[in-house]
C-alpha positions as CSV (number, residue, x, y, z in Angstrom):
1,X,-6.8,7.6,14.4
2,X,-7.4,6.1,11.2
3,X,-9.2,3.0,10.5
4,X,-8.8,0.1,8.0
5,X,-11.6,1.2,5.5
6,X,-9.9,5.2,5.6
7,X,-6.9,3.2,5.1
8,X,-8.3,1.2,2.1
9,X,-9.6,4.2,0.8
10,X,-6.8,6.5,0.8
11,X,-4.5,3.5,-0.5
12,X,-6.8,2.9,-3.7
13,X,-5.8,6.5,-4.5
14,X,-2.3,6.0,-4.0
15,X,-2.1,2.6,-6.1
16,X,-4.3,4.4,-9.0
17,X,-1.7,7.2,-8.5
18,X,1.6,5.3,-9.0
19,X,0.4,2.3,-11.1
20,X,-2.0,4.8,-13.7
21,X,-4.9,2.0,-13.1
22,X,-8.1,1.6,-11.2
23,X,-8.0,-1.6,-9.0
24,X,-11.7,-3.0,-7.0
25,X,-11.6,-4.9,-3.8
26,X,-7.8,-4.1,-3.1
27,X,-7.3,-6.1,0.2
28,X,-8.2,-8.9,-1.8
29,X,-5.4,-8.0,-4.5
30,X,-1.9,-9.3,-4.3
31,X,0.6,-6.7,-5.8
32,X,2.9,-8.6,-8.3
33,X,0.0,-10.9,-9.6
34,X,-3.4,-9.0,-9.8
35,X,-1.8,-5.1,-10.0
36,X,1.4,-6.1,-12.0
37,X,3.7,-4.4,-9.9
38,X,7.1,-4.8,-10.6
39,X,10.6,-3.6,-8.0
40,X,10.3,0.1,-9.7
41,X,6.3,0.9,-9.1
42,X,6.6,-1.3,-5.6
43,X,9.7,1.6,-4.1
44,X,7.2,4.0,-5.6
45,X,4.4,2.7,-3.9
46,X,6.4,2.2,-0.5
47,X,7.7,6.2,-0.4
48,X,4.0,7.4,-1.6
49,X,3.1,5.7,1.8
50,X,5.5,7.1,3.5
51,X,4.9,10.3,2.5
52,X,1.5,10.5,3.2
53,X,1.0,8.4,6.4
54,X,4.8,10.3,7.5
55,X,6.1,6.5,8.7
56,X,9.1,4.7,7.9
57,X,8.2,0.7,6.1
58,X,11.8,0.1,5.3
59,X,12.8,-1.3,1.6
60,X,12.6,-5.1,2.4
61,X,9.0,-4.6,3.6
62,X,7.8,-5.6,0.2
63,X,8.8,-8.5,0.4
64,X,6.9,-10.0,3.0
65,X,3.8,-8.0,2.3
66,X,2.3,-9.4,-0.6
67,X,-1.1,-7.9,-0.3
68,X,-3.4,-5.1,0.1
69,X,-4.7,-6.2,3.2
70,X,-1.2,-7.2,4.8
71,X,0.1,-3.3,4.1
72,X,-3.1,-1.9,4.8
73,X,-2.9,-3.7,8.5
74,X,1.1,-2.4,9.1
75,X,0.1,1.4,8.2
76,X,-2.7,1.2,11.0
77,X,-0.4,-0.2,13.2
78,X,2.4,2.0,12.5
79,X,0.4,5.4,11.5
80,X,-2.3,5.0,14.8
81,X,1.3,5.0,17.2
Protein backbone atom coordinates (compact mmCIF):
# COMPACT_ATOMS: atom_id res chain seq x y z
CA UNK A 1 0.00 0.00 0.00
CA UNK A 2 1.35 3.07 -1.07
CA UNK A 3 1.08 6.39 0.68
CA UNK A 4 0.70 10.03 -0.44
CA UNK A 5 4.43 11.16 -0.01
CA UNK A 6 5.57 7.47 -2.17
CA UNK A 7 2.98 8.79 -4.38
CA UNK A 8 4.41 12.37 -4.58
CA UNK A 9 7.64 11.00 -5.02
CA UNK A 10 7.20 8.58 -7.72
CA UNK A 11 4.87 11.28 -9.64
CA UNK A 12 7.78 14.05 -9.60
CA UNK A 13 9.60 11.33 -11.64
CA UNK A 14 6.90 10.83 -13.95
CA UNK A 15 6.17 14.64 -14.57
CA UNK A 16 10.12 15.32 -14.93
CA UNK A 17 9.85 12.29 -17.27
CA UNK A 18 7.13 13.43 -19.74
CA UNK A 19 7.36 17.27 -19.45
CA UNK A 20 11.70 17.29 -19.61
CA UNK A 21 11.49 19.73 -16.40
CA UNK A 22 12.11 19.57 -12.73
CA UNK A 23 8.99 20.84 -10.77
CA UNK A 24 9.28 21.58 -6.36
CA UNK A 25 6.33 21.26 -4.19
CA UNK A 26 4.11 19.43 -6.86
CA UNK A 27 0.79 19.10 -4.86
CA UNK A 28 0.86 22.61 -4.70
CA UNK A 29 1.29 22.84 -8.66
CA UNK A 30 -1.62 23.10 -11.00
CA UNK A 31 -0.84 21.43 -14.38
CA UNK A 32 -1.87 23.88 -17.21
CA UNK A 33 -0.59 27.01 -15.21
CA UNK A 34 2.56 26.32 -13.05
CA UNK A 35 3.92 23.03 -15.32
CA UNK A 36 2.58 24.28 -18.80
CA UNK A 37 0.90 21.28 -19.72
CA UNK A 38 -0.91 21.29 -22.72
CA UNK A 39 -3.79 18.18 -24.14
CA UNK A 40 -0.59 16.23 -25.78
CA UNK A 41 1.83 16.05 -22.47
CA UNK A 42 -1.50 15.76 -20.10
CA UNK A 43 -2.62 12.02 -22.27
CA UNK A 44 1.06 11.47 -21.80
CA UNK A 45 1.01 12.02 -18.33
CA UNK A 46 -2.36 10.10 -17.75
CA UNK A 47 -1.02 6.63 -19.55
CA UNK A 48 2.54 7.10 -17.71
CA UNK A 49 0.18 6.66 -14.60
CA UNK A 50 -1.44 4.12 -15.77
CA UNK A 51 1.30 2.20 -16.62
CA UNK A 52 3.04 2.40 -13.63
CA UNK A 53 0.35 2.31 -10.93
CA UNK A 54 -1.49 -0.57 -13.64
CA UNK A 55 -5.07 1.51 -13.09
CA UNK A 56 -7.41 2.83 -15.49
CA UNK A 57 -8.07 7.20 -14.98
CA UNK A 58 -10.13 7.45 -17.99
CA UNK A 59 -9.36 10.42 -20.73
CA UNK A 60 -11.82 13.02 -19.18
CA UNK A 61 -10.04 12.74 -15.81
CA UNK A 62 -7.96 15.72 -16.66
CA UNK A 63 -10.33 17.70 -16.71
CA UNK A 64 -11.52 17.80 -13.32
CA UNK A 65 -8.17 17.19 -11.79
CA UNK A 66 -6.36 20.28 -12.03
CA UNK A 67 -3.67 19.60 -9.55
CA UNK A 68 -0.99 17.55 -8.16
CA UNK A 69 -2.54 16.92 -5.02
CA UNK A 70 -6.13 16.10 -6.61
CA UNK A 71 -4.36 13.17 -8.93
CA UNK A 72 -2.00 12.31 -6.30
CA UNK A 73 -5.27 11.60 -3.90
CA UNK A 74 -7.29 9.43 -6.99
CA UNK A 75 -4.06 7.13 -7.60
CA UNK A 76 -4.15 6.21 -3.67
CA UNK A 77 -7.46 5.64 -3.85
CA UNK A 78 -7.55 3.70 -6.92
CA UNK A 79 -3.91 1.94 -6.73
CA UNK A 80 -4.39 0.94 -2.66
CA UNK A 81 -7.93 -1.13 -3.96
Amino acid sequence: MKNYNEIERELAIIISEVTGNTFDNIPDKKFYEDMGFDSVSIIELLVSIEERYDINLGNDLMDSLYSCDKLIHLIMEKANN
